[in-house]
VEXDREN-2710 file (C-alpha; in Angstrom, 1 decimal):
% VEXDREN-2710
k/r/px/py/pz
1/UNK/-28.5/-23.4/15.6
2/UNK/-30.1/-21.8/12.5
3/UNK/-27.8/-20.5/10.2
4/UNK/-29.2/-17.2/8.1
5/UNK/-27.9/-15.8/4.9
6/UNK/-28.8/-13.2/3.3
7/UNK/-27.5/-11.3/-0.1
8/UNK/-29.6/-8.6/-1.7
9/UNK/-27.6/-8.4/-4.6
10/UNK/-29.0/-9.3/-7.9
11/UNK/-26.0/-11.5/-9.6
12/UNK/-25.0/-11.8/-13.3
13/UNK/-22.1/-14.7/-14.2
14/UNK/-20.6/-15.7/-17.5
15/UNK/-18.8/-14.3/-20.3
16/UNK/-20.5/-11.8/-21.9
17/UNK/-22.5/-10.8/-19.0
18/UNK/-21.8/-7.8/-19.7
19/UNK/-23.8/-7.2/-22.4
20/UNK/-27.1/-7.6/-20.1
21/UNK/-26.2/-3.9/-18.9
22/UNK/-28.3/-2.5/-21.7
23/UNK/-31.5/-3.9/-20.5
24/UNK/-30.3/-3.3/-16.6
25/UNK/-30.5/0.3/-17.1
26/UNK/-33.3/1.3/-19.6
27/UNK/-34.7/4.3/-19.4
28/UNK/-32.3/5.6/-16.7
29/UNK/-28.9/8.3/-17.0
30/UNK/-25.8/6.2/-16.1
31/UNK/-22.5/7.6/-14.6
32/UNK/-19.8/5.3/-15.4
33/UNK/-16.9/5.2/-12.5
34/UNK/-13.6/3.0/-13.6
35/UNK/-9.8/3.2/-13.8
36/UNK/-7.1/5.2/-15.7
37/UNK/-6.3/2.3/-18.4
38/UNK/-9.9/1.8/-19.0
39/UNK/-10.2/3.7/-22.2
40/UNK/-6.8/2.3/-23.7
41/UNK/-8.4/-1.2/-23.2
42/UNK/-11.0/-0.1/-25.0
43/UNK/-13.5/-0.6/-21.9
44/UNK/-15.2/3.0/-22.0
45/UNK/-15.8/3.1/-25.8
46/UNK/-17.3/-0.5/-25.4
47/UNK/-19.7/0.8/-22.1
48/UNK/-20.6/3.8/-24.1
49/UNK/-21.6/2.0/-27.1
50/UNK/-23.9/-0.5/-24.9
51/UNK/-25.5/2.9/-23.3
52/UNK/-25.7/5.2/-25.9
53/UNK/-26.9/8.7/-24.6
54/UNK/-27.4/7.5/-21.2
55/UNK/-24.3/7.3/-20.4
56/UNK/-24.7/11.1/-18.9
57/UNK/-21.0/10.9/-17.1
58/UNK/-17.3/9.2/-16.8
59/UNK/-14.8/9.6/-14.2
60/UNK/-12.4/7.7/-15.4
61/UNK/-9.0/8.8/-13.1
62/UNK/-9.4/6.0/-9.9
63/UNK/-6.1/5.2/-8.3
64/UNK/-5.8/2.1/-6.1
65/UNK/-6.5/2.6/-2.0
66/UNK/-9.4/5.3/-2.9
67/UNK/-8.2/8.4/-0.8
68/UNK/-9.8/11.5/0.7
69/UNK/-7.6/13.6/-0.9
70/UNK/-8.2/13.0/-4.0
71/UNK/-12.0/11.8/-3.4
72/UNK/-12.9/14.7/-1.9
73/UNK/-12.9/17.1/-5.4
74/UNK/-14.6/14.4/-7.6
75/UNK/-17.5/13.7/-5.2
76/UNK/-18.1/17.0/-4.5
77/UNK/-18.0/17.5/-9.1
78/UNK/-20.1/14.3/-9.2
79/UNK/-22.6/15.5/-7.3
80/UNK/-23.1/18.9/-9.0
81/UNK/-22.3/17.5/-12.4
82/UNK/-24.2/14.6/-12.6
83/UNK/-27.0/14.6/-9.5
84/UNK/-29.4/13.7/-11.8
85/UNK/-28.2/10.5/-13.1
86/UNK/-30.5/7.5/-12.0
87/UNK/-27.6/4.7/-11.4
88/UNK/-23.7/4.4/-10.8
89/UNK/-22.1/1.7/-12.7
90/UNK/-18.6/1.1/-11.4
91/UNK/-16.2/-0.9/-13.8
92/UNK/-12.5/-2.0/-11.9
93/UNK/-11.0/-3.8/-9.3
94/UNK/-12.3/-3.0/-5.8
95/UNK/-10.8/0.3/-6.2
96/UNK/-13.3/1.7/-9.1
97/UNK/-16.3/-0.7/-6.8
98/UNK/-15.2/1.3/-3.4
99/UNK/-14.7/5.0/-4.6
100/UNK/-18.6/4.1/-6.8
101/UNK/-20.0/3.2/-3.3
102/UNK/-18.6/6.3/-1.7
103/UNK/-20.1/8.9/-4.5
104/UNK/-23.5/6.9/-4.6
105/UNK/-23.9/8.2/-0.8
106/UNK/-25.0/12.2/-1.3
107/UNK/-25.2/14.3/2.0
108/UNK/-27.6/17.0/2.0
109/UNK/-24.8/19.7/1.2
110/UNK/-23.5/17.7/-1.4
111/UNK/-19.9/18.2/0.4
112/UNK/-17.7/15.3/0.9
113/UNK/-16.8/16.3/4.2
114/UNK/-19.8/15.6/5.4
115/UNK/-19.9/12.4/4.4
116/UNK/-16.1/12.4/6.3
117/UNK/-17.9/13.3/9.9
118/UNK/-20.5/10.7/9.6
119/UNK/-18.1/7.9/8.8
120/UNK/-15.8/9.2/12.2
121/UNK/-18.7/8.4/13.9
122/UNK/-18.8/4.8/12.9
123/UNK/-22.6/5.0/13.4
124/UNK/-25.2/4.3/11.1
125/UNK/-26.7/6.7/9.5
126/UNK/-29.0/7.3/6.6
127/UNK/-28.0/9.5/3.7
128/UNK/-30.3/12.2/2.4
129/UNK/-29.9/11.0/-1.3
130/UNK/-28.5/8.2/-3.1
131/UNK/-27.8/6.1/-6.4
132/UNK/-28.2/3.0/-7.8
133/UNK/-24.6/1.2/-8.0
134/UNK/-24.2/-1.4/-10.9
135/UNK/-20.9/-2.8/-10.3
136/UNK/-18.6/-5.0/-13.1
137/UNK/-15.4/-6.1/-12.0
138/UNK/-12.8/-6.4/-13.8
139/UNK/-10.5/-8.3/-11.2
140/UNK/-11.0/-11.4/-9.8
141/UNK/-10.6/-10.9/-6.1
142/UNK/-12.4/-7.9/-4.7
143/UNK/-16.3/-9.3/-4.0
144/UNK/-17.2/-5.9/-3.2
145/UNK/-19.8/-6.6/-6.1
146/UNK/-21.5/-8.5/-3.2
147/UNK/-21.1/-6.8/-0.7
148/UNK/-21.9/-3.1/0.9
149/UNK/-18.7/-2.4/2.1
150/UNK/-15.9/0.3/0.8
151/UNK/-12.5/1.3/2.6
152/UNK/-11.9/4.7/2.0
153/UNK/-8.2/6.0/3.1
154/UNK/-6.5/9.0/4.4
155/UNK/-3.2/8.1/4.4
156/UNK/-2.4/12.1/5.7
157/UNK/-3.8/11.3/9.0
158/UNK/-2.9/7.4/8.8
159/UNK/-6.9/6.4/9.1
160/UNK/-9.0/4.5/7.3
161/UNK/-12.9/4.6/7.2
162/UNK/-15.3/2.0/6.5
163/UNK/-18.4/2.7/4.2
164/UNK/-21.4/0.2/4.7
165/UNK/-24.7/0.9/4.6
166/UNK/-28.2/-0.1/3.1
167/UNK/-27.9/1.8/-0.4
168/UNK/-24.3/0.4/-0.8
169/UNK/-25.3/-3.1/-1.7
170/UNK/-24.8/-3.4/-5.2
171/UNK/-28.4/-3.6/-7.0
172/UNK/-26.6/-5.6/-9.5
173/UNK/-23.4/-7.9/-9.9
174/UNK/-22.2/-8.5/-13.6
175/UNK/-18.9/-11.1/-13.2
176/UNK/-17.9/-10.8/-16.8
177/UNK/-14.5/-13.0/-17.0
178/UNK/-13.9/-11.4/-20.1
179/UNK/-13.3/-8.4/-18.4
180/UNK/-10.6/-10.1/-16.6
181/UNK/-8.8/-11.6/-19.9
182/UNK/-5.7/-8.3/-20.0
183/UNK/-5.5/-8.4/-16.2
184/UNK/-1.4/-8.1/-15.6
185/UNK/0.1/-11.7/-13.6
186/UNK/1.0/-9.5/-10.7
187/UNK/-2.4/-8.1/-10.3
188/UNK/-4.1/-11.7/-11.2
189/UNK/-2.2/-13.3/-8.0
190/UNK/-2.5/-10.1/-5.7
191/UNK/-6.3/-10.2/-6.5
192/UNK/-6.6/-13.8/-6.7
193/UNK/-4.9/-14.1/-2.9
194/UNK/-7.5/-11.1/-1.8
195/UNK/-10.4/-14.1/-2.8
196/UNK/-8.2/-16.6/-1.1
197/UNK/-8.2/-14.3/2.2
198/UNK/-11.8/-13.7/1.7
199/UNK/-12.7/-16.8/2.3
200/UNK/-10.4/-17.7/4.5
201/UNK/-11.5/-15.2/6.8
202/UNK/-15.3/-16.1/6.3
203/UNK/-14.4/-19.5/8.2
204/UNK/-12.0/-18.2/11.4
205/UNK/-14.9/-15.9/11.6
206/UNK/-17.4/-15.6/14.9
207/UNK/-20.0/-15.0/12.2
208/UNK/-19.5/-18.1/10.3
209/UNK/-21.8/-20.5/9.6
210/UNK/-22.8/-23.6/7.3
211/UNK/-24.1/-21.3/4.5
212/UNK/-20.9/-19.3/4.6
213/UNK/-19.0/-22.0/4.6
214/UNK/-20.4/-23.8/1.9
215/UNK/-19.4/-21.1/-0.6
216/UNK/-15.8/-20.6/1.6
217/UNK/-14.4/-24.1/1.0
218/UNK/-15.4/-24.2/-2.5
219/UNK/-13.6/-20.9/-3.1
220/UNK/-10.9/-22.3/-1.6
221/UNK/-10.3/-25.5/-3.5
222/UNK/-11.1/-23.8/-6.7
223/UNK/-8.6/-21.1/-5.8
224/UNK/-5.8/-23.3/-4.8
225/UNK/-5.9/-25.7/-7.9
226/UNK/-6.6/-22.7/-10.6
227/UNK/-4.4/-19.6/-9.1
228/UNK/-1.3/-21.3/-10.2
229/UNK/-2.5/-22.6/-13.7
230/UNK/-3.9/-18.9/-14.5
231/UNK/-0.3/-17.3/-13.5
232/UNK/1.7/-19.3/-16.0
233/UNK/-1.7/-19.0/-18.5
234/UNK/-2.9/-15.5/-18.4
235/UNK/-4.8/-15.5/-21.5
236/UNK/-6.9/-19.2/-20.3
237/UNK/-10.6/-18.5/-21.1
238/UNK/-11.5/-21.6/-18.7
239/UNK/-8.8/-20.6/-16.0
240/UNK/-10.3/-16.6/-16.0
241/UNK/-13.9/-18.1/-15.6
242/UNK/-13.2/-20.3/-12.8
243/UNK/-10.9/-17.8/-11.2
244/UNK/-13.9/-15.0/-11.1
245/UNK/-16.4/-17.9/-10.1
246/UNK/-14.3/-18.2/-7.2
247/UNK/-13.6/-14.7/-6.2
248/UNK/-17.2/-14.4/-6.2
249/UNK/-18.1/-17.2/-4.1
250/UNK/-15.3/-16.0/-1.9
251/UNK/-17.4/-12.1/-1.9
252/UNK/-21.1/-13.9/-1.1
253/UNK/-19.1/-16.0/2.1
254/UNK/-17.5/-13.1/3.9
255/UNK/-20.3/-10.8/2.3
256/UNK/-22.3/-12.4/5.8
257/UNK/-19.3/-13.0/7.7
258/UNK/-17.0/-10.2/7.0
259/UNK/-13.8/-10.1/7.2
260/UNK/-11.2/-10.7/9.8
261/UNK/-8.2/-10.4/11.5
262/UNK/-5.5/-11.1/8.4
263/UNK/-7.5/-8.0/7.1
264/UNK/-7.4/-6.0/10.3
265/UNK/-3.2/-6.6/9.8
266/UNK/-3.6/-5.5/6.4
267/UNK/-4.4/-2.1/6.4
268/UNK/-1.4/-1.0/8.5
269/UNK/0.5/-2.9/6.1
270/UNK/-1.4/-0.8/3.7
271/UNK/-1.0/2.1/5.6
272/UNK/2.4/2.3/6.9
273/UNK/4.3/-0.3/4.3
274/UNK/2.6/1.0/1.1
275/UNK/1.9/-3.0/0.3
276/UNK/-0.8/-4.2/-2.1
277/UNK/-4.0/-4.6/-0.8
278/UNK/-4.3/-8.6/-1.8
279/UNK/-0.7/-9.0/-0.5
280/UNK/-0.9/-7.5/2.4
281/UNK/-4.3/-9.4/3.5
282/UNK/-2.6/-12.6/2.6
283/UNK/0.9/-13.3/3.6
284/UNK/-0.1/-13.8/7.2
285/UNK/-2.9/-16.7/6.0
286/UNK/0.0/-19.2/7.6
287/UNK/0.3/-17.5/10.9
288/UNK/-3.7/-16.5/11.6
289/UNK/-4.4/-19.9/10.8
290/UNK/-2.2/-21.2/13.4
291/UNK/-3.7/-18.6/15.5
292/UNK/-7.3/-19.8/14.9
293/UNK/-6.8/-24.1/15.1
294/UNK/-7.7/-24.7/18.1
295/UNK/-10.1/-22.3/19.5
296/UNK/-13.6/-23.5/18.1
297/UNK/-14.7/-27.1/17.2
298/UNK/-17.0/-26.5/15.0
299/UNK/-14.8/-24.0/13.1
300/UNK/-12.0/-26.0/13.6
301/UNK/-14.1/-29.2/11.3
302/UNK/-14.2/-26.5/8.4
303/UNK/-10.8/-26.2/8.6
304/UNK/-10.1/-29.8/8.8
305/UNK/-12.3/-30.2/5.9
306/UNK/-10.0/-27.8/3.6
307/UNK/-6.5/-28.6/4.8
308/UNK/-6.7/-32.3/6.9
309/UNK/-6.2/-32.9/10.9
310/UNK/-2.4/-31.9/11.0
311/UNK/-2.2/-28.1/11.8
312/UNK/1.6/-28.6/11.1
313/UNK/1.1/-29.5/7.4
314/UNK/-1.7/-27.2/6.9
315/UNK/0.4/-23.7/7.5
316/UNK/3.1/-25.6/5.7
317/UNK/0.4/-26.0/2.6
318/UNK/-1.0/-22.9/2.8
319/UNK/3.0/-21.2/3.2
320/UNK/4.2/-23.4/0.0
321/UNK/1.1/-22.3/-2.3
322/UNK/1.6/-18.7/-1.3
323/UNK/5.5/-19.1/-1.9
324/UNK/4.9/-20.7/-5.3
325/UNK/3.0/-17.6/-6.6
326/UNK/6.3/-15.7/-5.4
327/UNK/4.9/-14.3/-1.7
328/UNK/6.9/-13.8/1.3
329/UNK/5.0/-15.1/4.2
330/UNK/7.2/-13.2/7.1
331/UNK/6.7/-9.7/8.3
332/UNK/10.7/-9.1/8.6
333/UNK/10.4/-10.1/4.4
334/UNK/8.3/-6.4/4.0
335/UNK/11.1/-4.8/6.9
336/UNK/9.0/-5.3/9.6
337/UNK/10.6/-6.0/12.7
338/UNK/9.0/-8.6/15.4
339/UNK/8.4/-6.2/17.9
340/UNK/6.9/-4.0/15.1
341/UNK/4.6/-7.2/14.2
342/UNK/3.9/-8.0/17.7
343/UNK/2.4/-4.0/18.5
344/UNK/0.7/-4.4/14.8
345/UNK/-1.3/-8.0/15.9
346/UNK/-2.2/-6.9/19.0
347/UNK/-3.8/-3.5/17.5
348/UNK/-5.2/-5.3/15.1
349/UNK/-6.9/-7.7/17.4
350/UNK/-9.1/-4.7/18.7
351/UNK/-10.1/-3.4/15.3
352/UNK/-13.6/-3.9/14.2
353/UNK/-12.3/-6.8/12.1
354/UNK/-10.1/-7.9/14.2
355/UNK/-12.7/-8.6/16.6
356/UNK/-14.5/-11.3/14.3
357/UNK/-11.8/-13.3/14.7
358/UNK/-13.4/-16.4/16.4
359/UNK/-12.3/-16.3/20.2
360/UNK/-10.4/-13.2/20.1
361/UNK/-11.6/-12.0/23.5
362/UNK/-11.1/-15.0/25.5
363/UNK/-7.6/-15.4/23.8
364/UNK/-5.9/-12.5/24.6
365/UNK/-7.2/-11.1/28.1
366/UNK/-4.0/-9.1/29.2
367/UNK/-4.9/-5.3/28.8
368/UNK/-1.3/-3.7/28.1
369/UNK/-1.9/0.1/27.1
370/UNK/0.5/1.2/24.5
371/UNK/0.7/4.7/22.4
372/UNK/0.4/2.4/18.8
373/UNK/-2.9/1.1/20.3
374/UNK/-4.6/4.5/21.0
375/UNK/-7.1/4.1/18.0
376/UNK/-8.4/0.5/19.3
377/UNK/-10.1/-0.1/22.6
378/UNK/-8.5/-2.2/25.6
379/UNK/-5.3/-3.1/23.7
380/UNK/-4.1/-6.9/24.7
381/UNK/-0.9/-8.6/25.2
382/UNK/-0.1/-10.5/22.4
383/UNK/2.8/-13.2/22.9
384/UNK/5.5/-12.2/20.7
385/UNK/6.7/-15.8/19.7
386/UNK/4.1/-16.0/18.1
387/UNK/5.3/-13.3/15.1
388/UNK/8.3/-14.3/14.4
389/UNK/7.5/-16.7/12.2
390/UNK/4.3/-18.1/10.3
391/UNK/3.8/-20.7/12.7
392/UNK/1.7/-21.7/15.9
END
């Protein structure tokens, strides 16, 4: 087999980095998109000294789990306000980097809702206008710095809608760890776990392959030896640098693979449980891995090569570390009851994610329709043993 990659995106690492944004955008009028706390850290006053007068606009009021609601009015001001800016540059967690790659996208009315119709679709489409998007993290997690996907929620109608197309790769990373130097211990595991998953997910993945992989185990090994140090060391330069080096070789694996089906779980976790994106993506690790030994040999070496040949040990592992950075690993710990989990899994197996999962077809052929299911095609019968714990 011949494995492709591909990444379009044009990639700055190292502290400091983000000093290169002055040359990035010469000659161009820059809106700047990032988070409530931004200008208290400083962050705004520093981005507007490296831009001078071309920084033309700020939005500076993001909340976490970007939603329609609220999206809707500063689109729909972005695009009348600032349509003649040249390039977006998005500073935040995947929040800030997922509401950016939403405004970037301009329909030919200029109204938001129109964007809203074309993402119901689910088909591609082309967009009559867009931006350039410059994205800086400030989290070490996210990798939607290297990738073209956004989730964009409406929790009113309990839907979520996913943004990718050709304009929303990122024309240019900047991984700045300094950035990441104030980020909060809660928000340094949650995001750090959101990398773990990443790349977790890259490798139980149908789209896997030895390119992917190469940049998943490392990731993974980096993430499980340095997560733990950073938590009781917040303020480690050496810790934050090998932290966001990992979160971004977790974003270029599943930025070819995408995600999967801890992910698909996630968002009605999200959705219905109000729990944190890298949280929610991350506490079934234990159980989808049991789910996924077993199905594939040649996915089944990658995971041999991260965890050993005893499945047993490896959920154990993987429950322990997640346990040691204080995360419950069982859906009844976020009141979730097992026939709850049960209808949630099997949804999930027929969401677009979900169906990445390697062998998800073949694994679950009972159809079983059920009212919870209706957004997902053919809804399966999924075996409820298997939710009641984190095991096989």
């Amino acid at each position: 087999m011949i494995a492709r990659f591909h990444n379009p995106v044009d990639t700055r690492f190292g502290w400091g980095s983000l000093l290169e944004l002055a040359d990035i955008t010469e000659n161009q009028k820059v809106a700047l998109v990032t988070f409530p706390e931004a200008r208290g850290l400083g962050l705004v006053d520093r981005i507007q000294d490296l831009l001078g007068d071309r920084l033309v606009y700020v939005i500076e009021d993001v909340q976490p789990n970007p939603d329609v609601a609220r999206l809707r009015d500063t689109y729909e001001r972005f695009w009348q306000q600032a349509g003649d800016c040249h390039a977006v540059i998005a500073v935040g967690g995947g929040s800030a980097i997922d509401t950016a790659k939403a405004l970037i996208v301009g329909t030919e009315s200029g109204h938001f809702d129109e964007l809203l119709v074309l993402l119901a679709t689910g088909k591609p489409f082309i967009p009559a206008r867009s931006k350039i998007l410059i994205a800086a993290p400030t989290t070490a997690g996210t990798g939607s710095e290297v990738t073209p996907w956004a989730t964009i929620w409406d929790s009113a109608s309990h839907k979520k809608y996913s943004l990718h197309l050709e304009c929303t790769w990122p024309k240019v990373a900047i991984i700045d760890p300094q950035l990441m130097l104030t980020v909060p211990g809660g928000v340094t595991v949650s995001t750090g776990l959101d990398a773990l998953s990443h790349a977790l997910e890259s490798v139980w993945n149908i789209n896997a392959n030895p390119v992917s992989d190469t940049f998943a185990i490392s990731a993974i090994a980096d993430i499980f030896e340095c997560l733990p140090q950073l938590r009781r060391d917040l303020t480690n330069k050496e810790l934050r640098s090998r932290m966001a080096l990992a979160a971004l070789k977790a974003g270029l694996a599943f930025s070819n693979t995408k995600t999967a089906l801890a992910h698909s779980i996630s968002y009605e976790m999200t959705l219905q449980y109000g729990l944190a994106h890298g949280i929610a993506c991350s506490f079934t690790l234990p159980l989808v891995l049991g789910l996924a030994w077993g199905r594939d040999a040649a996915r089944d070496r990658t995971l041999q090569r991260i965890f050993g040949n005893d499945l047993d040990k490896a959920q154990d592992q993987l429950r322990e570390f997640l346990h040691s950075l204080g995360v419950k690993t069982e859906f009844s710990d976020y009141g979730v009851t097992a026939e709850q989990a049960e209808q949630m899994i099997l949804c999930a197996m027929q969401g677009a994610r979900g169906k990445n999962f390697i062998d998800s077809q073949a694994a679950w052929p009972l159809p079983t329709p059920d009212k919870y299911c209706q957004r997902y095609d053919e809804p399966r019968r999924f075996p409820a043993a298997l939710v009641k714990e984190s095991g096989r």
